[in-house]
C-alpha positions in Angstrom: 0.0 0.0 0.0 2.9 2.6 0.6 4.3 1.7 -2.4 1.1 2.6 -4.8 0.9 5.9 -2.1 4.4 6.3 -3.5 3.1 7.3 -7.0 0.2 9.2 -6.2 -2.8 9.7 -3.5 -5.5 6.8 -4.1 -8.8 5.7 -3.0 -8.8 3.1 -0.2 -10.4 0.9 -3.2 -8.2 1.5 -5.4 -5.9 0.1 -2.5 -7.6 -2.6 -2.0 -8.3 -3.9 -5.5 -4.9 -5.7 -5.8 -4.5 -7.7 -2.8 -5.8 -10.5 -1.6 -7.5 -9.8 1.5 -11.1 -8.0 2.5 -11.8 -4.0 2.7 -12.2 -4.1 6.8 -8.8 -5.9 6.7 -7.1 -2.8 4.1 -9.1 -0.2 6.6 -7.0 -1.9 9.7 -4.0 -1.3 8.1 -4.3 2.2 6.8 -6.2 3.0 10.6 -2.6 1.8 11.6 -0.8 3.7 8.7 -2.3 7.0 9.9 -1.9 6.4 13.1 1.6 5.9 12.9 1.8 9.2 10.6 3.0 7.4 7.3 0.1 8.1 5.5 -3.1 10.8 5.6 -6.8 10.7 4.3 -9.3 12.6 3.7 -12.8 11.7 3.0 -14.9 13.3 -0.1 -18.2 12.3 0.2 -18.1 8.6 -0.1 -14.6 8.2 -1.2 -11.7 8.5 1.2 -8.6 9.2 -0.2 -5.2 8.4 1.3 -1.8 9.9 0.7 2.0 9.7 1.8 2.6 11.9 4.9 5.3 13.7 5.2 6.8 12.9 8.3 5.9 9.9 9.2 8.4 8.0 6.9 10.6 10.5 8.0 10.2 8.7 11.2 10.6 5.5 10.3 13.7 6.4 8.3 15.4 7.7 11.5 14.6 4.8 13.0 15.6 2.3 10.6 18.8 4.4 10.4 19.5 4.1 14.2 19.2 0.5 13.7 21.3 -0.3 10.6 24.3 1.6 12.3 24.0 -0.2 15.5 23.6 -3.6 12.9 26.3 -2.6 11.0 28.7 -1.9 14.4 27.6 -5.3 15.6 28.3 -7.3 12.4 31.6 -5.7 11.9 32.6 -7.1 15.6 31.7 -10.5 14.4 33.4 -10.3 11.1 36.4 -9.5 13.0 36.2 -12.5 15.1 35.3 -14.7 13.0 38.1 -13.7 10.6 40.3 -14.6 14.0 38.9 -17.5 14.9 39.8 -18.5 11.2 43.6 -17.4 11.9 43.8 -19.2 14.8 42.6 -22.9 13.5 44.5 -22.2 10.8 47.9 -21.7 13.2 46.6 -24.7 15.2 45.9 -27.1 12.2 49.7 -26.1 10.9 51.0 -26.9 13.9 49.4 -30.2 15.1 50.7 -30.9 11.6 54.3 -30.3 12.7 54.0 -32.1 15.8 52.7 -35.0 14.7 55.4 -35.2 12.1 58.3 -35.0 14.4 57.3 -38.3 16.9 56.4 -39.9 13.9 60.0 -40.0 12.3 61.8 -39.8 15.9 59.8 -43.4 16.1 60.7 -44.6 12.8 64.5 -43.7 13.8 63.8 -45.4 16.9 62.9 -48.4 15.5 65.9 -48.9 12.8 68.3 -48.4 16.0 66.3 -50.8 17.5 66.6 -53.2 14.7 70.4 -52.8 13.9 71.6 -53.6 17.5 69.9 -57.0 17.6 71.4 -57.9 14.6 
């Protein structure tokens, strides 16, 4: 509905004609709409018309705003550790790798000596 106020003022039919839900159900949401200040009618006779208002998207912009910074700030954080948990299984994973190596071929030494003197 705020998108087709977007481009124009409309009827609260004209609304209503493309979704898939009753009139009392599209007159809930624009009661809320107005309400909130994101949109303002005006009723002409029979027909109420509804338009973008000014400030109330305003509004929700700030807030939206407050939020993505504070999402942004927080994701960040977490990138960051991630990206240093990363490092340090990496710097593990290498160096298991060494130490496995070393008593591995200390044992196969091992056992030639072991070999050679019961010869």
């Amino acid at each position: 509905m705020v998108d087709r106020l977007s481009r124009g003022p409309a009827s609260v039919g004209e609304l209503a004609g493309p979704l898939s839900m009753s009139l009392a159900a599209v007159v809930q949401h624009l009661q809320v709409l107005e309400e909130s200040g994101v949109i303002r009618t005006a009723k002409v006779g029979r027909v109420r018309t509804c338009r973008i208002g000014p400030t109330g998207l305003q509004v929700a912009e700030q807030w939206i705003s407050q939020r993505r910074t504070l999402w942004e700030s927080r994701l960040d954080r977490l990138g960051a550790y991630l990206s240093k948990q990363e490092r340090d299984v990496k710097r593990m994973q290498k160096k298991k790798i060494r130490r496995r190596s070393v008593p591995v071929r200390r044992y196969r030494n091992h056992t030639k000596h072991k070999e050679q003197r019961h010869e």
